[in-house]
N, C-alpha and C positions, 0 to 999 in steps of 0.2 A: 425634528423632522422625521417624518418614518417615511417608508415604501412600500408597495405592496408587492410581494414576488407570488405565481406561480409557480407549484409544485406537484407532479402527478400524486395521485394518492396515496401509492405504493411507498413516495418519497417524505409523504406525510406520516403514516404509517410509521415507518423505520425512525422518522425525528421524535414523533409520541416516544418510541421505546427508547430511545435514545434521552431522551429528555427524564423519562422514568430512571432508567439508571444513574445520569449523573445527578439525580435530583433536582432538579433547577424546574423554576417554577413557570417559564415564560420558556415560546418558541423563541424570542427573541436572544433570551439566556443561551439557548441550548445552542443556538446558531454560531454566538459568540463564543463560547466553549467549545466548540468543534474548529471553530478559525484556529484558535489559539494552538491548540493542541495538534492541530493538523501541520500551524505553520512551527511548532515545537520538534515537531516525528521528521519532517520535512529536516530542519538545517541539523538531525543528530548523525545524515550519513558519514563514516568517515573511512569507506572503504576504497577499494581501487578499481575505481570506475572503469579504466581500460580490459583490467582481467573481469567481471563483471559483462562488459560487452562484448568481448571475445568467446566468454562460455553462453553466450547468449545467443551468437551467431554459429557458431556449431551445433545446436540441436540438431539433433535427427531424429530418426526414426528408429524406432526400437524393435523386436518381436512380439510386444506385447500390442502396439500399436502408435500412434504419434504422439513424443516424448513432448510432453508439456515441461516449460524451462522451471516453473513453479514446484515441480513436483524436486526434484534434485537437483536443485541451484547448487545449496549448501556443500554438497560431493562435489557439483562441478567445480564452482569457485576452487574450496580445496587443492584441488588435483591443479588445477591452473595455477596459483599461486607456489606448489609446489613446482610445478615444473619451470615456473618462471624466475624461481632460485635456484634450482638446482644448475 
């Protein structure tokens, strides 16, 4: 049985190139190789999701302008897990 899904084109787009690197021959392939892999990356967290949420709700605002949590997680975490032992 198959299905038919819409996808904007941008999202087609991005699967062609995606499908180009893992080399797999079908969208169908490429779809399946992205579950797998996604629900792979997905169960490898094994950090401490409390400290994580804590430096995540502290952002502020900086001088340069508003601190994106993406940009210095890695420091925040850090400094949180340090001060959470100390």
């Amino acid at each position: 049985m198959s299905t038919t899904i819409r996808v904007s084109k941008r999202d087609k787009e991005a699967l062609e190139g995606l499908r180009k690197r893992l080399g797999t021959k079908t969208m169908s392939e490429t779809l399946r190789r992205a579950i797998a892999l996604a629900r792979a990356s997905d169960d490898r967290f094994a950090g401490n999701i409390e400290a994580l949420q804590k430096v995540l709700s502290t952002a502020r605002p900086s001088a340069k302008g508003v601190v994106r949590a993406s940009e210095r997680v890695d420091e925040e975490v850090a400094a949180a897990l340090a001060a959470e032992s100390a």
